[in-house]
C-alpha positions as semicolon CSV with decimal commas, in nm:
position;residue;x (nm);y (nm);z (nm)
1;X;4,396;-1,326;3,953
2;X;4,150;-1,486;4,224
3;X;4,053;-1,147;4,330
4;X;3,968;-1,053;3,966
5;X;3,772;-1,431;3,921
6;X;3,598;-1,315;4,236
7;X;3,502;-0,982;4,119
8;X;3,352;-1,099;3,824
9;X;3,138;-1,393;3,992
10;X;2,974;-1,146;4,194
11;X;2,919;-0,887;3,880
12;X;2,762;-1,165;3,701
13;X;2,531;-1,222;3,951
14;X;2,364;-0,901;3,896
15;X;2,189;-0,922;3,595
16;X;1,949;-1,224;3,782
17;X;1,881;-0,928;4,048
18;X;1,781;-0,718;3,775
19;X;1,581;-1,000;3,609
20;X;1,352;-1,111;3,976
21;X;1,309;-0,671;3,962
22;X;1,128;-0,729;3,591
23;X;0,949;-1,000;3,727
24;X;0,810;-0,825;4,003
25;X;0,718;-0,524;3,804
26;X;0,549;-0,742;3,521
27;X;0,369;-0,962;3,764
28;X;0,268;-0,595;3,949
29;X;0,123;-0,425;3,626
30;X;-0,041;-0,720;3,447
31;X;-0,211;-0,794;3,812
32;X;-0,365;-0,452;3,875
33;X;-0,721;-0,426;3,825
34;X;-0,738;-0,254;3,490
35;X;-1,149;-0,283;3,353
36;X;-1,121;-0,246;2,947
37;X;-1,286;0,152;2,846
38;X;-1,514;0,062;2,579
39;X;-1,832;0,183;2,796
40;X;-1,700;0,477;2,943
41;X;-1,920;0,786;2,927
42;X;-1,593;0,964;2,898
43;X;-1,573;1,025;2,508
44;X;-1,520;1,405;2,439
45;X;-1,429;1,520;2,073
46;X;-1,118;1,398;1,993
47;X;-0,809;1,495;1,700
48;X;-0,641;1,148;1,571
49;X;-0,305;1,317;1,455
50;X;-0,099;1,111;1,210
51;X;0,256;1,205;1,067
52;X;0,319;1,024;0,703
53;X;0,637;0,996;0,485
54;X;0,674;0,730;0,224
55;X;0,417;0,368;0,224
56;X;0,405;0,171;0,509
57;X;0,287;-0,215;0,412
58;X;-0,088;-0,205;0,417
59;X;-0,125;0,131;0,471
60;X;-0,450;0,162;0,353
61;X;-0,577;-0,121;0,643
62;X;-0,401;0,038;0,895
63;X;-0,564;0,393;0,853
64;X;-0,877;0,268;0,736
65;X;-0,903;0,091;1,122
66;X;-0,866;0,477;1,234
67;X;-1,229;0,557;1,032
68;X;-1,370;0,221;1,229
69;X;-1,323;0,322;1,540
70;X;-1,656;0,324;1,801
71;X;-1,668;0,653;1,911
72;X;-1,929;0,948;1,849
73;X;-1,701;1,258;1,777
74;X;-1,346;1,239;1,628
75;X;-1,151;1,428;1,316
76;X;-0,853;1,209;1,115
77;X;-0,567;1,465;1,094
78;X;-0,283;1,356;0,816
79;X;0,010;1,532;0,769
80;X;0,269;1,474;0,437
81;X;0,512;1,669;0,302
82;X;0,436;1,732;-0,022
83;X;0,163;1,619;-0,275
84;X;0,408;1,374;-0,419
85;X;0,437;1,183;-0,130
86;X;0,304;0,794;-0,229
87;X;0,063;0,805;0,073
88;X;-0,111;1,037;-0,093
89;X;-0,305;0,819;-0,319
90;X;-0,411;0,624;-0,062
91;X;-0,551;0,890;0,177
92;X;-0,730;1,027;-0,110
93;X;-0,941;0,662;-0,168
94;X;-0,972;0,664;0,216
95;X;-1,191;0,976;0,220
96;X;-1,327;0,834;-0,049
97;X;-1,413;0,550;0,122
98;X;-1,521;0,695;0,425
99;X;-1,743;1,015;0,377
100;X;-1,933;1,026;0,704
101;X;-1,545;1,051;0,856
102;X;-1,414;1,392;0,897
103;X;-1,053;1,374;0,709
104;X;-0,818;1,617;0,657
105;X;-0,463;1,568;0,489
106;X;-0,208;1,842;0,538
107;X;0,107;1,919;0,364
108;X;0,433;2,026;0,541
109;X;0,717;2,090;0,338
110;X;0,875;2,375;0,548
111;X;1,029;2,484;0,864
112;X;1,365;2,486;1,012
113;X;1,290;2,188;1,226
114;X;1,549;1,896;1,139
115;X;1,294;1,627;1,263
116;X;1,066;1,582;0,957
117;X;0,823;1,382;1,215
118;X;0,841;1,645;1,439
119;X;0,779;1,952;1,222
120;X;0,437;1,760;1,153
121;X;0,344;1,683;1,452
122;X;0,354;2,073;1,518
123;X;0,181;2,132;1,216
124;X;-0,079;1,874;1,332
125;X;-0,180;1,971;1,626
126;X;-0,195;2,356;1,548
127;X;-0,453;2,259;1,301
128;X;-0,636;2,014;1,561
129;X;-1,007;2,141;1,627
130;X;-0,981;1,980;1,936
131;X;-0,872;1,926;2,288
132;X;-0,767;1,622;2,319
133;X;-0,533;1,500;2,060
134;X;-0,450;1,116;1,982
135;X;-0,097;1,088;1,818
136;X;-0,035;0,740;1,685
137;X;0,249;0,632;1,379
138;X;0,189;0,522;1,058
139;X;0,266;0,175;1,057
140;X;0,008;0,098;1,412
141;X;-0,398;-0,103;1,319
142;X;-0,616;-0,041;1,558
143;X;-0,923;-0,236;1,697
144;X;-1,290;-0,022;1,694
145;X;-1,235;-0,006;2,108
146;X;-0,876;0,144;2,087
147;X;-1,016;0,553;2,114
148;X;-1,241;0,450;2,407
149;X;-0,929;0,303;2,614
150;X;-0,670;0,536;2,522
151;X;-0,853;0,816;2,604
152;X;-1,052;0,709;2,908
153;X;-0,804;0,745;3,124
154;X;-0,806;1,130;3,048
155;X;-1,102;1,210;3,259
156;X;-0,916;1,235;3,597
157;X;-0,735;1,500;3,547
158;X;-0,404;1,396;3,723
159;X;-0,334;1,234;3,416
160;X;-0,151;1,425;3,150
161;X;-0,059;1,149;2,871
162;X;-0,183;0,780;2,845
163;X;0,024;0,524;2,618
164;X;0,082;0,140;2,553
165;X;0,207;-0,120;2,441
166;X;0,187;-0,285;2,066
167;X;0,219;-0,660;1,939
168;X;0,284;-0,713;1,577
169;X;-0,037;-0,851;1,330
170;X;0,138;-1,104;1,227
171;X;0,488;-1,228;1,193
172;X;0,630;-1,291;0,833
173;X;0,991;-1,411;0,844
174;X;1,278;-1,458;1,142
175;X;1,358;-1,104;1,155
176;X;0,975;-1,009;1,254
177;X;0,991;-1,345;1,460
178;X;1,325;-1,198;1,658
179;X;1,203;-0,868;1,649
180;X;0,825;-0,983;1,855
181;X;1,062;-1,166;2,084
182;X;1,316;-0,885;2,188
183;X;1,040;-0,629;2,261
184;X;0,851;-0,836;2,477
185;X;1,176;-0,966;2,652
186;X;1,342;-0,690;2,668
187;X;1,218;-0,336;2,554
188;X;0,915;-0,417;2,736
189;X;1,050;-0,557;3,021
190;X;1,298;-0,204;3,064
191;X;0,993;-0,004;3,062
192;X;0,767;-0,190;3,325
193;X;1,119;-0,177;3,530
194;X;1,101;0,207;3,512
195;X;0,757;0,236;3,568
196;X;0,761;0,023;3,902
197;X;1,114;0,213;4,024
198;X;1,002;0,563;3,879
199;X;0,687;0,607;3,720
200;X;0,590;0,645;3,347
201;X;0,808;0,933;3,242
202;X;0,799;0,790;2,853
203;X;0,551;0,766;2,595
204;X;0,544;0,519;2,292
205;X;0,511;0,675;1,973
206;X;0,232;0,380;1,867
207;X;-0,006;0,570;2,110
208;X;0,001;0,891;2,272
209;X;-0,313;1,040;2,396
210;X;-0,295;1,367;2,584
211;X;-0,433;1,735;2,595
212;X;-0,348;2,007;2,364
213;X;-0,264;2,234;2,680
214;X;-0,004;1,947;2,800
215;X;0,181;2,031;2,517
216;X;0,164;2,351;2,523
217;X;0,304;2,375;2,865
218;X;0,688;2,250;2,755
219;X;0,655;2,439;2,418
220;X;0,490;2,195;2,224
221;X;0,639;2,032;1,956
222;X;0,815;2,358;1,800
223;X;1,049;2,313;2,153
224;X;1,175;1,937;2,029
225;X;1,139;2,012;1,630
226;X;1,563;1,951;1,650
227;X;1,568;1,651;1,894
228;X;1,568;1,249;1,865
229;X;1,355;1,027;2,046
230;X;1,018;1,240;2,037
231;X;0,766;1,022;2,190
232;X;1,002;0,943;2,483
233;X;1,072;1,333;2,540
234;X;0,688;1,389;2,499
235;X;0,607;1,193;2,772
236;X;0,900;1,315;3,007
237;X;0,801;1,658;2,943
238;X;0,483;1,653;3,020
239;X;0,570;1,427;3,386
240;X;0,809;1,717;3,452
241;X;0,492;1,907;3,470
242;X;0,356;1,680;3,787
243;X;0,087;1,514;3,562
244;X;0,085;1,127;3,560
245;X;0,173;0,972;3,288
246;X;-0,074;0,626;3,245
247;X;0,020;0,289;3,028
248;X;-0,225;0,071;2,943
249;X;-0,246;-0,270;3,009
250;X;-0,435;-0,237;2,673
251;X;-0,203;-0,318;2,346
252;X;-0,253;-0,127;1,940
253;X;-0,142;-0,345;1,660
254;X;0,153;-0,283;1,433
255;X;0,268;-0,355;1,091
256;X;0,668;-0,440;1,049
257;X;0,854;-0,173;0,859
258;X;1,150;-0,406;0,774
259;X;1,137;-0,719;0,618
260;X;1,507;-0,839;0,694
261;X;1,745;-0,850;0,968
262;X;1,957;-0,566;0,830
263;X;1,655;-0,364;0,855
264;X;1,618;-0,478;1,191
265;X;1,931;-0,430;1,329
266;X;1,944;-0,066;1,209
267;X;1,642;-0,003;1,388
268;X;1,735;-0,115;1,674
269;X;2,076;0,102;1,667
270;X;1,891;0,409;1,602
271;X;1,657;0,341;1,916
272;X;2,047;0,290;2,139
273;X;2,223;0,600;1,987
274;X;1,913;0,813;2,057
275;X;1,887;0,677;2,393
276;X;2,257;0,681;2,475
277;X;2,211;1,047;2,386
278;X;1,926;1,129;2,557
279;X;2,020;0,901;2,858
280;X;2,412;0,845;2,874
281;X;2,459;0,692;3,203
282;X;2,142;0,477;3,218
283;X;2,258;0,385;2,873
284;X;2,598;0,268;3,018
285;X;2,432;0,092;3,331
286;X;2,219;-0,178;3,046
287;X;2,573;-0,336;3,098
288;X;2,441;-0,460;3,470
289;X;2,119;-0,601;3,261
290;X;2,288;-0,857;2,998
291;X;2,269;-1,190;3,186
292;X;2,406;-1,376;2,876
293;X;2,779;-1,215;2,826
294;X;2,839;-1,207;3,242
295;X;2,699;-1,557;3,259
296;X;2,972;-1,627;2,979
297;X;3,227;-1,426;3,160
298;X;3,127;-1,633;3,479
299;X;3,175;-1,948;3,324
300;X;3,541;-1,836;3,154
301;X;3,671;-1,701;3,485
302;X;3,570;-2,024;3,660
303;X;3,488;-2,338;3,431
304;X;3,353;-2,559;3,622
305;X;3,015;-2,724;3,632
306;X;2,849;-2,579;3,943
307;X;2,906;-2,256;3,781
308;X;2,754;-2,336;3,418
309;X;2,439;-2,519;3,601
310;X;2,412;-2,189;3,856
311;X;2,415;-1,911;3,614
312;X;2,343;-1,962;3,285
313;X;2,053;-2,226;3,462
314;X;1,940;-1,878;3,611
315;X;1,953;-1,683;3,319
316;X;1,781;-1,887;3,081
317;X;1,475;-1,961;3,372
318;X;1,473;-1,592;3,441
319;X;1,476;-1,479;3,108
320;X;1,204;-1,748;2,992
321;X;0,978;-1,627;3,278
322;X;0,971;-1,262;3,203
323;X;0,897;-1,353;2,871
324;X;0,630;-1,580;2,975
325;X;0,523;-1,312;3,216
326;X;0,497;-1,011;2,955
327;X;0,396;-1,188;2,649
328;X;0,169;-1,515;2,732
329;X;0,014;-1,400;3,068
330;X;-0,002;-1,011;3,056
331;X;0,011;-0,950;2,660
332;X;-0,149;-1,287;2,537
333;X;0,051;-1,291;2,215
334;X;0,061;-1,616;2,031
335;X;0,329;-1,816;1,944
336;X;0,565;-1,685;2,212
337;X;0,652;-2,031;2,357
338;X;0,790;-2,159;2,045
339;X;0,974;-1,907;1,990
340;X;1,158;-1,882;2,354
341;X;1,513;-1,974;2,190
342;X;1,501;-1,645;1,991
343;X;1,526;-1,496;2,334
344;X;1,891;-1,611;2,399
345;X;1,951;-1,543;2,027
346;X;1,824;-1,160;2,080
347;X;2,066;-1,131;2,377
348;X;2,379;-1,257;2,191
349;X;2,257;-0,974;1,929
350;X;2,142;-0,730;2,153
351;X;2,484;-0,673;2,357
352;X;2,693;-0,674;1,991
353;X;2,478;-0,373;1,922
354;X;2,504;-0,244;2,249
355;X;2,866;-0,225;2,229
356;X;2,842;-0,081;1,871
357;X;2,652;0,206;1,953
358;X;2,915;0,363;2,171
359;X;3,088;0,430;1,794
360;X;2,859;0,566;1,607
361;X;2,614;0,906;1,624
362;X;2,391;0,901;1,345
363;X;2,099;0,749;1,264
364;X;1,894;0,714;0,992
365;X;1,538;0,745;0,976
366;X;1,347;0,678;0,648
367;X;1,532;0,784;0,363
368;X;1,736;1,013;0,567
369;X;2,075;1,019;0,778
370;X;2,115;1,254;1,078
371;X;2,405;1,339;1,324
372;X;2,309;1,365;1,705
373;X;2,573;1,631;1,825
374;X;2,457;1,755;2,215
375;X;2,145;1,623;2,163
376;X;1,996;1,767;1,845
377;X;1,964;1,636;1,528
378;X;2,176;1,769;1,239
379;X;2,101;1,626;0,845
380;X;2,409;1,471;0,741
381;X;2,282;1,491;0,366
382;X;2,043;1,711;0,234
383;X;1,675;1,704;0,241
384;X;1,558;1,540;-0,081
């Protein structure tokens, strides 16, 4: 029994090795010099490629930022799947709206692609007049500088794909609240881990800017019109081809798409079964990342007071300081130090739904459920 106390002692003390290795990597990217775009002479045409289903909240705001942007030569690019879609409406007003913009809104009802998203974005950026294509989802507001930055980094070219980071507008509720807190703390914190042991081999699906021929080379988007996760696979695929993949110190805005913590927690199970899917043993290893439960199975094996003070002491200073790290000093999002209990509370939640996922593959995206079986996507009811 000593020999199984000591075994878990020494587990526990992992996760704090993995926490000083987001620290370092945070502290690493916000640190680099990284001058904001917004003068670059870099600004060729550009194809702002956005696939719709259904009414985000404020949708109009958030595509009418699109037809503010600061930038000399650029087509909107909407794609829906049928003129009955509720979006409609409001594209309609926002070429109203905006004349001097050059809108187009597409309609893709067909295809034997199971990923609605995807089968637009193929449709998209067939249609696309131009080279470089800026992919960004529905629910994302941008600032007028955001096409200067995102594609700046596209003049070397080394650099196949550029994406970054997004911060909420505003927070209405303690699901939004929880929801701010976990990304910074911890889906954030995952991918400037990767980055500093591997390099970018993601994208975000709130910005991806990259070349028409990048895509091209893997397939395009008719090669992953059956599979989950597209943004991640996008920006794999196109670091498979030895181009660098860049993220941005820079951050896009985004508008909730749930407004409870139901809708919230199935989110966040969709994201795990895709990724346990599309990443089974790194999805088994977050295990050696969740300070809280091996802090708790510390304490159980061995309750005593040195070990309370030593590890969860560590875990809560470690986990406060990456948050501090990512959100206040590298991000500069407000409100994140009143909020630093919600960390702890998103750890509790995010290991129950951890464990969960191992049970379950489907998802459900929008108004529709899917089945992941050997990585592709299968409707589990029918289209409607």
């Amino acid at each position: 029994m000593k020999v199984f106390g000591d075994v878990i002692l020494v587990a526990a003390l992992i996760p704090s090795v993995y926490y000083l290795i987001v620290v370092f990597s945070a502290w690493r990217f916000f640190t680099e010099p990284a001058p904001l775009k917004s003068n670059t002479p870099f600004t060729p045409p550009i194809s702002n490629l956005k696939p719709i289903r259904g009414l985000d909240r404020d949708a109009y705001e958030n595509f009418a930022s699109f037809c503010r942007q600061d930038y000399p030569n650029y087509e909107l690019l909407f794609c829906v799947g049928s003129p009955d879609d509720p979006a409609v409406p409001i594209l309609e007003k926002l070429r109203l709206d905006f004349p001097d913009r050059q809108i187009r809104i597409l309609y893709e009802e067909g295809g034997k692609g199971t990923n609605d998203k995807v089968k637009k974005l193929d449709r998209l950026v067939r249609e696309a007049q131009n080279e470089i294509v800026v992919i960004n989802d529905s629910d994302v507001r941008a600032r007028t500088d955001y096409l200067r930055n995102v594609v700046a980094p596209l003049a070397d070219p080394k650099v196949g794909a550029v994406t970054c980071f997004y911060l909420p507008i505003e927070e209405n509720g303690f699901a939004e609240a929880l929801q701010n807190m976990s990304m910074i703390s911890d889906f954030f914190a995952s991918a400037l881990v990767a980055r500093q042991l591997d390099g970018v081999k993601f994208a975000l699906g709130t910005t991806i800017a990259t070349r028409r021929s990048c895509l091209e080379k893997f397939g395009g988007y008719k090669a992953i019109e059956n599979r989950p996760g597209d943004d991640l696979l996008v920006g794999r695929l196109i670091a498979e081809q030895g181009f660098e993949v860049k993220l941005l110190q820079y951050s896009i805005s985004t508008v909730a798409d749930y407004q409870s913590v139901n809708g919230l927690l199935h989110k966040r199970m969709r994201w795990l079964v895709v990724m346990r899917h599309m990443r089974p043993w790194g999805h088994v290893g977050l295990l050696l990342t969740q300070g809280l439960p091996w802090a708790l199975a510390a304490f159980l094996v061995s309750p005593t007071l040195g070990v309370a003070l030593g590890y969860f002491g560590s875990y809560l200073t470690l986990r406060f300081l990456i948050t501090w790290l990512i959100g206040i000093k590298g991000l500069r999002h407000a409100g994140v130090w009143s909020r630093m209990p919600l960390v702890v509370i998103w750890d509790a939640v995010s290991f129950c739904i951890w464990v969960a996922s191992f049970g379950s593959n489907s998802i459900r995206w929008r108004d529709q459920e899917y089945r992941i079986r050997d990585g592709v996507l299968e409707p589990v009811t029918p289209h409607p």
